[in-house]
TILO-613129 format. One line per 2 residues: number of its first residue (from 0); for each residue x, y, z of N, C-alpha, C, CB. Coordinates in steps of 0.1 Angstrom, whole numbers. Glycine has a CB too. Example, Ala and Ser with C-alpha at 12.3 -4.5 7.8 and 13.67 -1.06 7.14 Angstrom:
2
0> 132 -57 78 123 -45 78 132 -33 78 113 -45 90  128 -22 71 137 -11 71 129 0 79 141 -6 57
//
This chain:
262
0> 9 -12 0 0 0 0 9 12 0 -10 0 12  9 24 -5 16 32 -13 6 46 -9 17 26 -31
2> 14 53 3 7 67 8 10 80 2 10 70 23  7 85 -6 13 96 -18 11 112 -14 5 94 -33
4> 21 119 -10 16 133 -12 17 141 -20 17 138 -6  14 151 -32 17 158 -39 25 172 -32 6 158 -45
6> 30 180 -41 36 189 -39 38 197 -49 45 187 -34  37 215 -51 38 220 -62 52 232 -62 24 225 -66
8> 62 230 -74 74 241 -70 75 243 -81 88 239 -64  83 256 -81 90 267 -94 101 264 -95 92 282 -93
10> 110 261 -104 120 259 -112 127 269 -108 118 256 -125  139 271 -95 148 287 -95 160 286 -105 155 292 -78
12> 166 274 -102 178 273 -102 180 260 -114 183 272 -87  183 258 -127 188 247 -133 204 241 -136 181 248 -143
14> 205 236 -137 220 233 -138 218 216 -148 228 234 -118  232 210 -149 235 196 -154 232 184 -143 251 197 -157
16> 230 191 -129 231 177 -114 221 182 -111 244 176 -100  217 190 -105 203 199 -95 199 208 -98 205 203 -83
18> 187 209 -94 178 216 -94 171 223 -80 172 208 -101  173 235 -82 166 244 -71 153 251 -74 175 255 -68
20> 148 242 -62 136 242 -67 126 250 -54 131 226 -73  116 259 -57 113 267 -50 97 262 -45 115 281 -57
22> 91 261 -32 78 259 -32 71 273 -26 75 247 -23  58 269 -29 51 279 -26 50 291 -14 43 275 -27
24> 59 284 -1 61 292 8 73 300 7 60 286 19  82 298 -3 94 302 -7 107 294 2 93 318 -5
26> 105 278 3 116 273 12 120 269 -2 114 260 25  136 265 -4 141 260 -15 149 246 -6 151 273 -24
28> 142 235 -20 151 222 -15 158 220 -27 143 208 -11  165 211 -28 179 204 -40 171 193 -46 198 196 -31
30> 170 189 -63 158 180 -67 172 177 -75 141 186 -74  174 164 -80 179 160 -88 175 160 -102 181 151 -85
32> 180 169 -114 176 176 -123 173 164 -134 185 187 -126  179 152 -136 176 140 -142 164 135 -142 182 131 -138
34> 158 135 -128 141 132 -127 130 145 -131 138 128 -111  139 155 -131 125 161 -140 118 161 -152 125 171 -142
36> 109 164 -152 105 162 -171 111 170 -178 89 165 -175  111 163 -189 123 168 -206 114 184 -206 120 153 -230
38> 120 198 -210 116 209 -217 116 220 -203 101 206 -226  119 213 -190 119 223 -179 128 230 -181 121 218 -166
40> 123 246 -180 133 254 -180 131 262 -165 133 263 -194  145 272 -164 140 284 -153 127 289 -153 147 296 -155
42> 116 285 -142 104 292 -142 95 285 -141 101 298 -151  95 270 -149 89 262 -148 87 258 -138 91 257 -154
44> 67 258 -137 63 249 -123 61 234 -124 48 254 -117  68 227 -116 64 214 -116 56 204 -103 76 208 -120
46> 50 194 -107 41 189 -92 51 178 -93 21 183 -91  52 174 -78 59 162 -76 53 152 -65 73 165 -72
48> 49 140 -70 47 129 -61 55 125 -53 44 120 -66  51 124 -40 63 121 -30 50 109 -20 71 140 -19
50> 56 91 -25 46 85 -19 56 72 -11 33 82 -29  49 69 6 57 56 8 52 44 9 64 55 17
52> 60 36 4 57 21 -3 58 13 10 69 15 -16  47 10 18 44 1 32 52 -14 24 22 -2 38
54> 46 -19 13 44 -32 7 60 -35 6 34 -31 -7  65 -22 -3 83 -28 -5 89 -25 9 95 -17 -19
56> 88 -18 17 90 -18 32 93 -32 38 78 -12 38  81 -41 37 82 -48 45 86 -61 35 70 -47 53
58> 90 -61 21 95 -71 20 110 -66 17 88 -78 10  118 -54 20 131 -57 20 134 -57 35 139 -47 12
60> 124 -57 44 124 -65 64 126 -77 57 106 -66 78  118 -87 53 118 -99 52 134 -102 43 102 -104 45
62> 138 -98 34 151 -102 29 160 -102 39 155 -94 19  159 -85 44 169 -85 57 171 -97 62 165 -76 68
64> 163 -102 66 157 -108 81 164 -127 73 129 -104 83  159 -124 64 161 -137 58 175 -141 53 152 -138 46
66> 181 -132 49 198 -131 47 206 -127 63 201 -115 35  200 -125 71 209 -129 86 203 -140 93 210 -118 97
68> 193 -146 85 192 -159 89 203 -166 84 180 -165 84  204 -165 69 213 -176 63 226 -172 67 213 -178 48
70> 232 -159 74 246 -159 76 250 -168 87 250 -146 79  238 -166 95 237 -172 109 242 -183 111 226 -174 114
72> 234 -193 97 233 -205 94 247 -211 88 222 -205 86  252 -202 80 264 -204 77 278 -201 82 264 -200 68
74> 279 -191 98 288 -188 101 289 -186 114 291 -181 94  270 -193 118 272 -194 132 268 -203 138 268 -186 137
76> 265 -212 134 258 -224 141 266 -234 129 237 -224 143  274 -236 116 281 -242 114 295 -247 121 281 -239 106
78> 304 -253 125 315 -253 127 326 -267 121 314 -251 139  336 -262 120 346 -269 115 350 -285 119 356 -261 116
80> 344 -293 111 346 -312 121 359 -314 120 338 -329 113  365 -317 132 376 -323 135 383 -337 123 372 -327 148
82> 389 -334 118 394 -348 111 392 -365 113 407 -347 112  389 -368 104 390 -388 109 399 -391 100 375 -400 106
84> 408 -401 104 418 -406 97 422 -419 103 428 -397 97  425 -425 92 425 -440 91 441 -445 87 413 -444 80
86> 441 -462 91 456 -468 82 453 -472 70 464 -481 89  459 -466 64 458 -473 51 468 -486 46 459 -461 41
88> 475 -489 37 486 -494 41 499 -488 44 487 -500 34  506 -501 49 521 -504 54 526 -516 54 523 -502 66
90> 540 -512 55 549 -522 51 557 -517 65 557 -520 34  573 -524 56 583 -520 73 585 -511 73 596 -525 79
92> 588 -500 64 593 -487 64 587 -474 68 595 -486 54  573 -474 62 562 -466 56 550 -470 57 562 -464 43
94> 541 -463 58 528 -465 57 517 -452 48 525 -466 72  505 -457 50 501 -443 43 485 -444 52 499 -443 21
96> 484 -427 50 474 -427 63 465 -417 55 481 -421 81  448 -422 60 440 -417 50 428 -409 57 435 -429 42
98> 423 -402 50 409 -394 56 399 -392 50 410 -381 59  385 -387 59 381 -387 53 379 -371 48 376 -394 57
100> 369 -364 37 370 -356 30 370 -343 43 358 -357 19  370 -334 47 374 -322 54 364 -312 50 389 -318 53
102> 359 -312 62 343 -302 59 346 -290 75 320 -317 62  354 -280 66 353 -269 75 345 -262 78 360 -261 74
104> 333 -264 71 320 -252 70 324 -240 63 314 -246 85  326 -229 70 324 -218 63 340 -212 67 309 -209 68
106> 347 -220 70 359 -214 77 369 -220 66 361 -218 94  383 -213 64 392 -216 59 398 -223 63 396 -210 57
108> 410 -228 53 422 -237 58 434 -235 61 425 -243 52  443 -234 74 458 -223 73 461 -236 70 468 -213 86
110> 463 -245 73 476 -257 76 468 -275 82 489 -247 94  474 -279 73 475 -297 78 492 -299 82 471 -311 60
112> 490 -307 95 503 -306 104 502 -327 106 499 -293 124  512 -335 106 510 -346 110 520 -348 124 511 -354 99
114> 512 -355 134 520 -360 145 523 -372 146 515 -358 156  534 -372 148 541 -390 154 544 -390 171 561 -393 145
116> 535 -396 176 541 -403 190 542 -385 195 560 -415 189  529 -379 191 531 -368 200 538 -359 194 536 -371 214
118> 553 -358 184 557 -348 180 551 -345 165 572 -350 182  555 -335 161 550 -326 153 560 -329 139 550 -311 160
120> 561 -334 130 565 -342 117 571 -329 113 552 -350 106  579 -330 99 586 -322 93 579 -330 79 604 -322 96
122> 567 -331 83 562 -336 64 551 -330 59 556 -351 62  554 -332 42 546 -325 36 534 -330 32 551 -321 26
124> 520 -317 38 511 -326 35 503 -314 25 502 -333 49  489 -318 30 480 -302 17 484 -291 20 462 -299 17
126> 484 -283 11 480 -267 17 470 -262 11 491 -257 15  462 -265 5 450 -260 1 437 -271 5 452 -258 -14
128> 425 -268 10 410 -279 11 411 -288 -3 392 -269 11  410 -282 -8 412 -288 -25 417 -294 -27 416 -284 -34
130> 434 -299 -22 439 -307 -26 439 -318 -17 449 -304 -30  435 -312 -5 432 -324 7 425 -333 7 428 -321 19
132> 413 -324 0 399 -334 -6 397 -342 -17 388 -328 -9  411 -339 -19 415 -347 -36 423 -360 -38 425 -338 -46
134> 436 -357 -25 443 -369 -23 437 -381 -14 455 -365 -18  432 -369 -1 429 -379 10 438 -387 14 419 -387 8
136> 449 -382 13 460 -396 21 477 -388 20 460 -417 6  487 -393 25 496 -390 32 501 -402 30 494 -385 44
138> 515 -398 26 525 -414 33 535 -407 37 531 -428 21  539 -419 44 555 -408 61 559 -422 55 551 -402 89
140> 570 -422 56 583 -427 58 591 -426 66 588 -425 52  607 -436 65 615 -432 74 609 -440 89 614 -416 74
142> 603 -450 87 600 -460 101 610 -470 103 586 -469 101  612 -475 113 619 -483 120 610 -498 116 619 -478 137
144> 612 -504 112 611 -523 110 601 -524 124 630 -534 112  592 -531 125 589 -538 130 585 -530 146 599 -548 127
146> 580 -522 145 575 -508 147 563 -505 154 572 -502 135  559 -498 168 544 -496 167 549 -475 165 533 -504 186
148> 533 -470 160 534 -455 160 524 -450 163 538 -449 148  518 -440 173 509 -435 169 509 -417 164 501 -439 177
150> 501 -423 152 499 -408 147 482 -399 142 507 -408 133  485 -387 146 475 -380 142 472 -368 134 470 -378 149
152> 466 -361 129 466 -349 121 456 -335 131 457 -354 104  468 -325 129 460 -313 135 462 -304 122 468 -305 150
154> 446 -299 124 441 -294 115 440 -276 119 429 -301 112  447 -267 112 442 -253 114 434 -244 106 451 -246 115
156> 426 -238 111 415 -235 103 413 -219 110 401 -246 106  405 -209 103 407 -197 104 398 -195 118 404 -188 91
158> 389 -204 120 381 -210 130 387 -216 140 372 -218 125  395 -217 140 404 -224 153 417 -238 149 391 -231 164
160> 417 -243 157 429 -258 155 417 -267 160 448 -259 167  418 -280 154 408 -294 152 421 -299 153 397 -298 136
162> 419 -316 164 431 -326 157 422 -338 154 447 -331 167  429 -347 147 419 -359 144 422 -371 156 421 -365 127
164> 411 -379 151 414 -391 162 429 -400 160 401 -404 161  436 -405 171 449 -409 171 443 -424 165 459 -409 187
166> 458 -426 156 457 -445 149 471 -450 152 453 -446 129  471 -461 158 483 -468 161 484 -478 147 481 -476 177
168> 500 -475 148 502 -489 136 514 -494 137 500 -486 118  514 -505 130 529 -512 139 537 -515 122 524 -533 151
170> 549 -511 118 553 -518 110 558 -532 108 558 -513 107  558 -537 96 560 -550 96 577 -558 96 552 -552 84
172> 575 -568 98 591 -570 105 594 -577 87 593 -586 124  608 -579 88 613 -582 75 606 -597 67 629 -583 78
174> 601 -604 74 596 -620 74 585 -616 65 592 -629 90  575 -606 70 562 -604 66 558 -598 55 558 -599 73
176> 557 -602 41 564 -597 29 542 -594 29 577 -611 16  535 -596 37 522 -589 30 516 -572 28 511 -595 38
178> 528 -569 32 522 -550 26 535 -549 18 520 -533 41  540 -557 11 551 -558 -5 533 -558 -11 567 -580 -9
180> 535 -544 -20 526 -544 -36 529 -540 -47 515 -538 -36  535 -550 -59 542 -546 -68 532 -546 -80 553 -555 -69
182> 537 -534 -87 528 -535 -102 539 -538 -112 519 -519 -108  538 -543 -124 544 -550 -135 544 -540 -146 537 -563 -138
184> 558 -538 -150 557 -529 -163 564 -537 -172 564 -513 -163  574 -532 -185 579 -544 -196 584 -554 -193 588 -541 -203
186> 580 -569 -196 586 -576 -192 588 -581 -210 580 -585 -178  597 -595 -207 599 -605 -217 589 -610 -225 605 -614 -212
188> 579 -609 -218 566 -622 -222 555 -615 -213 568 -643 -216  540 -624 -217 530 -619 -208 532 -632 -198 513 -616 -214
190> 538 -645 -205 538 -653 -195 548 -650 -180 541 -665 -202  556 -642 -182 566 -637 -174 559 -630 -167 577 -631 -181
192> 553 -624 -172 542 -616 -156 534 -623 -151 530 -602 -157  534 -634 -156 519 -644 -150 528 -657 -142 506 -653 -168
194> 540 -659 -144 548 -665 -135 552 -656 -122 560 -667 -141  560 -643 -126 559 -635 -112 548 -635 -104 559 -621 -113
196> 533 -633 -110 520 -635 -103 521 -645 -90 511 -641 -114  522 -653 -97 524 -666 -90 535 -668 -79 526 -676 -101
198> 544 -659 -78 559 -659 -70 550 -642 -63 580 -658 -84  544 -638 -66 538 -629 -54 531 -632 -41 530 -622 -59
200> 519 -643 -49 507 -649 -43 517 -662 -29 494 -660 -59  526 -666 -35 536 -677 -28 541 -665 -15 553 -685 -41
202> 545 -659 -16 553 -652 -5 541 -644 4 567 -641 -13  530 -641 -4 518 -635 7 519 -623 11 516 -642 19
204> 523 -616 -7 526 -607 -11 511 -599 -22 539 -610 -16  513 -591 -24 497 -584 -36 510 -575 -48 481 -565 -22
206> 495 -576 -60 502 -570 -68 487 -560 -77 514 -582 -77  491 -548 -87 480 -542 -93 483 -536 -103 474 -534 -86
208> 476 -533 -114 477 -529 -127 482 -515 -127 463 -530 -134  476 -505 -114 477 -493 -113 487 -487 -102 463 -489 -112
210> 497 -480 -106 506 -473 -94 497 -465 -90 519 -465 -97  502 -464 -76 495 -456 -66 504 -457 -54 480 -461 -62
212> 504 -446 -48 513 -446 -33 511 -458 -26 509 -434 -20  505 -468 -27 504 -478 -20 515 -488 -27 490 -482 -19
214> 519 -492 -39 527 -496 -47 541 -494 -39 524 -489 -61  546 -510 -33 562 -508 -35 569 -513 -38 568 -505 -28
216> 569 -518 -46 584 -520 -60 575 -520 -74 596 -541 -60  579 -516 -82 574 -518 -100 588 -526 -108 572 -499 -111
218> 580 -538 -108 589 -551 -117 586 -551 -125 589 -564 -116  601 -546 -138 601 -548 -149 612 -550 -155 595 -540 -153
220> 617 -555 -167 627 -559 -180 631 -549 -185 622 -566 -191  624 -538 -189 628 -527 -193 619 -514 -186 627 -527 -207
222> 627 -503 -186 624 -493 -182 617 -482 -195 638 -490 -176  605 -482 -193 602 -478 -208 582 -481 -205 614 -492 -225
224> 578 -470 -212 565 -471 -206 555 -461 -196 566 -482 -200  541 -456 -194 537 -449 -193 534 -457 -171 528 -447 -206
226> 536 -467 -172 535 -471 -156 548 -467 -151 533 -489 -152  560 -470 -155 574 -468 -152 579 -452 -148 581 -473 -165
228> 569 -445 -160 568 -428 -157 565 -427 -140 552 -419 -167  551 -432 -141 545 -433 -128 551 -436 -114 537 -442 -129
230> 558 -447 -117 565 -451 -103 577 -442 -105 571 -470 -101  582 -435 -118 592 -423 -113 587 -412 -103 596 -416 -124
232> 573 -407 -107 566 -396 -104 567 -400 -85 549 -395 -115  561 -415 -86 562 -413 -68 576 -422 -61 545 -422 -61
234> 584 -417 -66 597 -423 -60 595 -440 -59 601 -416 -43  594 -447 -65 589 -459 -60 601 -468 -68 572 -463 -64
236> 605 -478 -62 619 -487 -65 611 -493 -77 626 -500 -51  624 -493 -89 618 -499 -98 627 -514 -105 616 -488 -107
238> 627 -524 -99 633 -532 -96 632 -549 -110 627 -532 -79  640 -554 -111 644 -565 -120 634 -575 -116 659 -571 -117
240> 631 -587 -122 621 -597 -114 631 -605 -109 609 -607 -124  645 -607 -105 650 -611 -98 651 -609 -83 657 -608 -103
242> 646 -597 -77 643 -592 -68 627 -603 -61 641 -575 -73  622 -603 -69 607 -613 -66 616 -623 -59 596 -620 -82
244> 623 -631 -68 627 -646 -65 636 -644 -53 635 -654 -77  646 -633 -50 653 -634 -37 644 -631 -26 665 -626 -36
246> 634 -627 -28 623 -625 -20 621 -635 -12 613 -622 -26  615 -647 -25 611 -658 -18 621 -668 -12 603 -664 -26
248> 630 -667 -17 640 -677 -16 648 -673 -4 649 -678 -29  646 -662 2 652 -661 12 641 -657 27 664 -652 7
250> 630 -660 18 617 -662 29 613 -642 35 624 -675 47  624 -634 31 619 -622 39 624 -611 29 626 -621 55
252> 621 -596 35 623 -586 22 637 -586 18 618 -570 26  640 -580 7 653 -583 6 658 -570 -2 656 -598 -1
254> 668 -561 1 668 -546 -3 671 -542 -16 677 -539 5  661 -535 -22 660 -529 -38 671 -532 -45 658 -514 -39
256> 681 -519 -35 690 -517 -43 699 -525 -53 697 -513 -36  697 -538 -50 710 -549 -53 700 -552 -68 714 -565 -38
258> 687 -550 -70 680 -552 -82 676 -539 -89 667 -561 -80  682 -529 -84 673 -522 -96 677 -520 -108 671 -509 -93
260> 667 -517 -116 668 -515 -133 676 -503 -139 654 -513 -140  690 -509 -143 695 -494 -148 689 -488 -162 712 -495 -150
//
């Protein structure tokens, strides 16, 4: 509903911005000369409607009202969940430690921090939500054989510091060749990867088509190939199928170096 009063003034003053404009008692107010009608000159009387709008009133209340709802909702009764994180695999050396996706709400990300046994790591993890929610996982190195650790992730956020829940894990002793997972690049034959197969499954060892941080050794004949790129990309030993057989033959892991592929 829309309450309107009229008003009638003389044109004193015209210019390019304002207009001085005179009413009948002789008070002069400032009119913005854009809203007058086209052909006003000095002299000219003009009426002006001056009316207020109850109706748009009360629906830019309701926007107000409705947009500090949703800030509310977004920046005040949201908060940042503490991390979960899991073992993914390990071997004797290394392991890799996983999460799940990282829902800060409305708050930023300064820093992912990892802890070992209580101290504070020198490792690199995300620096952006984006990439945290992309990898989901971490591998630390540099463990002791046969090993327990526990570790956790503190999370900083512009909202405060979160840490996640602690996960103990024990590495594996040299005997225990089941977190050995090798993927296969050029060999001699396909029957030659389907023999290694078989000298994996014997030692109670895993193997997969696809590198991935979980992958540790890539057995192959030649060095040459788009998997081989791969295990360059994540430092991963890229080792002779000779390395398989001293494996087994000597019942426990048995160190890269003496096989790798020049």
């Amino acid at each position: 509903m829309s309450l309107t009063t009229s008003a009638q003034f003389t044109v004193g003053k015209l210019d390019a911005g304002m207009a001085m404009l005179l009413t009948e008692d002789y008070q002069l107010i400032e009119f913005p000369s854009v809203l007058l009608p086209r052909g006003v000159v000095l002299g000219s009387v003009v009426n002006i409607d001056v009316g207020r709008d109850r109706g748009a009133e009360q629906r830019q209340r309701n926007e107000f009202r409705e947009l500090q709802e949703q800030i509310l909702m977004d920046f005040g009764t949201k908060q940042p969940k503490a991390p979960v994180i899991r073992v993914g695999h390990t071997t004797q050396t290394w392991t890799v430690l996983e999460w799940e996706p990282l829902d800060l709400a409305a708050a930023e990300l300064r820093s992912l921090h990892l802890y070992r046994d209580g101290q504070r790591m020198m490792q690199s993890m995300p620096s952006s939500l984006e990439v945290a929610n992309s990898v989901l996982a971490v591998k630390t190195s540099g463990l002791d054989v046969d090993h327990e650790y526990e570790f956790k992730v503190e999370m900083r956020t512009s909202a405060g510091t979160l840490f996640s829940n602690a996960v103990t894990i024990r590495t594996h002793s040299l005997e225990n060749l089941s977190g050995v997972c090798v993927c296969f690049g050029e060999c001699e034959s396909q029957e030659e990867i389907e023999n290694m197969k078989e000298t994996v499954k014997r030692i109670g060892a895993s193997w997969t088509d696809r590198v991935s941080m979980s992958v540790t050794h890539f057995v192959a004949r030649y060095k040459a190939g788009p998997g081989c790129e791969a295990a360059l990309r994540y430092n991963i030993p890229i080792v002779k199928p000779d390395w398989l057989l001293a494996c087994e033959a000597n019942g426990k892991l048995q160190p890269a170096i003496k096989y790798y592929l020049d």
